[in-house]
C-alpha positions as CSV (number, residue, x, y, z in Angstrom):
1,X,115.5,79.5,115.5
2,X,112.6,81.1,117.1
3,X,114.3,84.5,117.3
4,X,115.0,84.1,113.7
5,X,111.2,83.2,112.8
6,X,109.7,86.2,114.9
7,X,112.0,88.4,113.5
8,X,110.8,87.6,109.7
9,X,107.4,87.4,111.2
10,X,107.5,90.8,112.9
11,X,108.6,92.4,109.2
12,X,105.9,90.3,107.2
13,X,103.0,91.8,109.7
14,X,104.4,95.8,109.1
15,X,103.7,95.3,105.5
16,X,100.8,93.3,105.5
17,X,99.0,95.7,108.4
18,X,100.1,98.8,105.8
19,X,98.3,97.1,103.1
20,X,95.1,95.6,105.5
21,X,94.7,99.2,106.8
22,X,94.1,100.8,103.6
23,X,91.9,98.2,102.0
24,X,89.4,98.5,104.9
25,X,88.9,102.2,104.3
26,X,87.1,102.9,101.3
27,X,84.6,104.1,103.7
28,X,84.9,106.2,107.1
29,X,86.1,104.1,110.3
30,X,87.6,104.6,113.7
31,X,90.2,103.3,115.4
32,X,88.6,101.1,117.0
33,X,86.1,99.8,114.0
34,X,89.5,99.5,112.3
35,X,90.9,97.3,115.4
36,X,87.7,94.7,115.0
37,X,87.9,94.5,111.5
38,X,91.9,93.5,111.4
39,X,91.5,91.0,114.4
40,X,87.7,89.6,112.5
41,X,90.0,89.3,109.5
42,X,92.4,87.4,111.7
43,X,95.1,90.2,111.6
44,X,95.6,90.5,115.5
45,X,96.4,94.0,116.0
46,X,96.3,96.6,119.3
47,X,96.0,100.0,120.3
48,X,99.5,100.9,120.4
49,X,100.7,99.4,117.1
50,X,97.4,100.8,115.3
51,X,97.7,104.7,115.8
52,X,101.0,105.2,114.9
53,X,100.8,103.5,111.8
54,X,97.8,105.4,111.1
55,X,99.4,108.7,112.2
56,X,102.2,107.6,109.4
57,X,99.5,106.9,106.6
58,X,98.1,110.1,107.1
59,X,101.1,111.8,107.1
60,X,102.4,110.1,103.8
61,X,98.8,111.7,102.4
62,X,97.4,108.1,102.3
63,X,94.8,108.9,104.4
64,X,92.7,111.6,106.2
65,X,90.8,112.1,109.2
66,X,88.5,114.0,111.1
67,X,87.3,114.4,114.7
68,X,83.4,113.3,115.0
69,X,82.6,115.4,118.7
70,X,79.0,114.7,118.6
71,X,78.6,111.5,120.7
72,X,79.3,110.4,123.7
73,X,83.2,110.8,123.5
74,X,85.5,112.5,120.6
75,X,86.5,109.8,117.4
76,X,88.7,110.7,114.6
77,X,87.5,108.8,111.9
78,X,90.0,107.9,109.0
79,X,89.6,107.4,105.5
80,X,91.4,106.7,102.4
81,X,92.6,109.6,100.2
82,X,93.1,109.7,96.3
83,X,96.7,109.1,96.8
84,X,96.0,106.2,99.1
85,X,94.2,104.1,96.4
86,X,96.4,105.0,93.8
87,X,99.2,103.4,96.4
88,X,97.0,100.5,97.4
89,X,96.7,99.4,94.0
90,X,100.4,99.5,92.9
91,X,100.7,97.7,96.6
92,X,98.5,95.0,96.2
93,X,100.0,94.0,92.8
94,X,103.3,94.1,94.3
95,X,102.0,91.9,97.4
96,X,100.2,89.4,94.5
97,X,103.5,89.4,92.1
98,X,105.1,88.5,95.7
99,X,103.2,85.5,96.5
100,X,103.1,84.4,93.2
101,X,106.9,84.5,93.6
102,X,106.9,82.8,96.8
103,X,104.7,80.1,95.3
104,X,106.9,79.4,92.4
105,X,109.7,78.8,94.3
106,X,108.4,76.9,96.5
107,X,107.6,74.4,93.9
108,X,111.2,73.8,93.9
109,X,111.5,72.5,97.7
110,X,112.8,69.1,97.5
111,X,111.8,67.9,100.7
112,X,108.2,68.9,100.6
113,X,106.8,66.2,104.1
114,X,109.3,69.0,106.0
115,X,107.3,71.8,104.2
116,X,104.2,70.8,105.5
117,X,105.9,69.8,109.1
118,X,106.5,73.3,109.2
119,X,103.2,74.7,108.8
């Protein structure tokens, strides 16, 4: 059973950590900005999961970057494109309509003391 739950779980987080990544950059942020706000959010999220889903935004035109050189050490900032919030809007209604779904049928869970054991 546990293989089975971290399996859905793993799948879930992909699409939700698409979705998260977008909607925190309306404005300019680097990796690791990005990193604090997901795990502040309570989206636990590391290095090597991070930059290649930002690599695959970027090269799906959902997002650009650009290296900042002028500090202490090199950051490539990232930052949503036109494209990108066109996509994030069509993705967040698909992730509300989804949850609305979920919600729905739910309701018709007979046994609801082992939904709430289950939480």
């Amino acid at each position: 059973m546990k293989q089975v739950f971290e399996k859905f779980e793993i799948e879930m987080r992909r699409g939700v950590m698409q979705l998260a990544v977008i909607c925190l950059l309306d404005n300019e942020k680097y990796g690791y900005e990005i990193i604090k706000n997901l795990n502040e959010s309570g989206l636990k999220v590391e290095e090597g999961t991070l930059y290649p889903l930002l690599r695959r935004l970027e090269g799906d035109e959902l997002l650009t970057s650009r290296w900042e050189t002028g500090g202490p050490r090199p950051r490539k900032y990232y930052v949503i494109t036109d494209l990108g919030i066109e996509i994030r809007m069509s993705w967040l209604n698909t992730f509300k309509t989804l949850i609305d779904t979920v919600k729905q049928l739910e309701s018709n869970i007979q046994d609801k003391g082992a939904l709430n054991n289950a939480q």
